[in-house]
C-alpha positions, 0 to 999 in steps of 0.5 A: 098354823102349827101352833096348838090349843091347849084345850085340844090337849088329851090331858089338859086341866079337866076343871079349865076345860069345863070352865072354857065350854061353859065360857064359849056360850059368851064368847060366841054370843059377844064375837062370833057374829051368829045372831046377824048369820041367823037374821041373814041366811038361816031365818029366812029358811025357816018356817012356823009349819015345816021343820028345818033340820040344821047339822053343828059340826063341831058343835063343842061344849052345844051353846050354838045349838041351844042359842039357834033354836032359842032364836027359832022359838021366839020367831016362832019357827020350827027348828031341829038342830043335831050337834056333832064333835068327835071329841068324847068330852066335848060331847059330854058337856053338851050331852049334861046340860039341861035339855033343849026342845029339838036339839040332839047331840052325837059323838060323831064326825062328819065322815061317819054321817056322810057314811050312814047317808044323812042329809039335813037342810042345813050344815054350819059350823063355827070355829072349826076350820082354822083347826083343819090343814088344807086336806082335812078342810077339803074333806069337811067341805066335801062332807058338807056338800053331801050332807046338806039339801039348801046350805051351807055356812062354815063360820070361822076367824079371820087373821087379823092384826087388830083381832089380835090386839082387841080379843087379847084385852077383852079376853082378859076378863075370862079367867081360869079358862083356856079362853084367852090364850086358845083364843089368841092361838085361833087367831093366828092360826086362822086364814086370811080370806084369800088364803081361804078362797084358794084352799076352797074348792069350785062352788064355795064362796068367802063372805068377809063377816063382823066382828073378824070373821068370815064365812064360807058358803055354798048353796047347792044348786048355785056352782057360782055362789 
């Protein structure tokens, strides 16, 4: 796990950076799972009167900002989603693009809103926690579990030979990007479901989810989910 992403370099290659954050918003769409999280956990708390309010943390180059409330659009159901990275060119990018009905985003942790008093229906994030060693993962736990009212869902890799093997060829097509070979780096370094399980604290339960992912999830007002 002591491996690092290029991406997350302070001077790596602007033009491939660039490039990997417009590429997450397929990557995302083909291999993270969110559609069937959205269908599962998130849609059935949302509603065509009352706003949700949902907080991204770690939102990255905001594609699963923009693809949640495009889902939310469709259904007809009323969404607000703020994005939130710490890194300034991660928020840069998102920040660019053309703009989304009720999607935000801030140059922020989630300490910082934890700190200003926030509080959001529900806290995701995606690909976030094979990043953090056990003591920051506490500490994202313990932020989201101030910050949100009803959920929430930490979506992230799980370690696994045959997602090595199978992303490296699908992959292959993602050139010119830090797609494939961060990609290949966040596999390794990402946890198995036990080891999760251990490094989660009480009230957080690890769900296996497809395509090599998992999820762990707490629902305030449920100590044994």
């Amino acid at each position: 796990m002591d491996a690092a992403e290029l991406m997350d370099a302070p001077d790596c290659d602007p033009a491939k950076l660039e490039l990997t954050y417009r590429q997450f918003g397929l990557v995302n769409r083909l291999f993270s799972g969110w559609r069937l999280l959205y269908v599962q956990e998130l849609r059935p708390l949302l509603s065509p009167s009352t706003v949700t309010t949902v907080l991204d943390i770690g939102s990255g180059g905001g594609d699963l900002a923009r693809l949640l409330e495009q889902w939310s659009q469709r259904d007809k159901l009323k969404l607000d989603v703020t994005g939130i990275d710490p890194d300034s060119r991660a928020h840069s990018f998102a920040a660019s693009r053309p703009h989304t009905p009720n999607v935000r985003f801030v140059q922020a942790g989630s300490g910082e809103l934890v700190h200003e008093g926030g509080r959001f229906d529900v806290v995701i994030s995606n690909h976030v926690i094979h990043h953090l060693q056990p003591p920051d993962l506490a500490q994202l736990l313990a932020d989201s579990r101030v910050l949100a009212r009803r959920l929430c869902l930490h979506n992230d890799l799980r370690r696994n030979t045959a997602a090595y093997v199978l992303f490296s060829v699908a992959a292959l097509p993602f050139r010119g990007s830090f797609i494939r070979a961060d990609g290949l780096v966040s596999i390794r370094r990402s946890y198995t479901p036990v080891e999760l399980a251990a490094a989660a604290p009480p009230g957080w339960r690890v769900r296996r989810h497809p395509p090599f992912h998992q999820v762990l999830v707490h629902r305030p007002g449920h100590p044994h989910d």
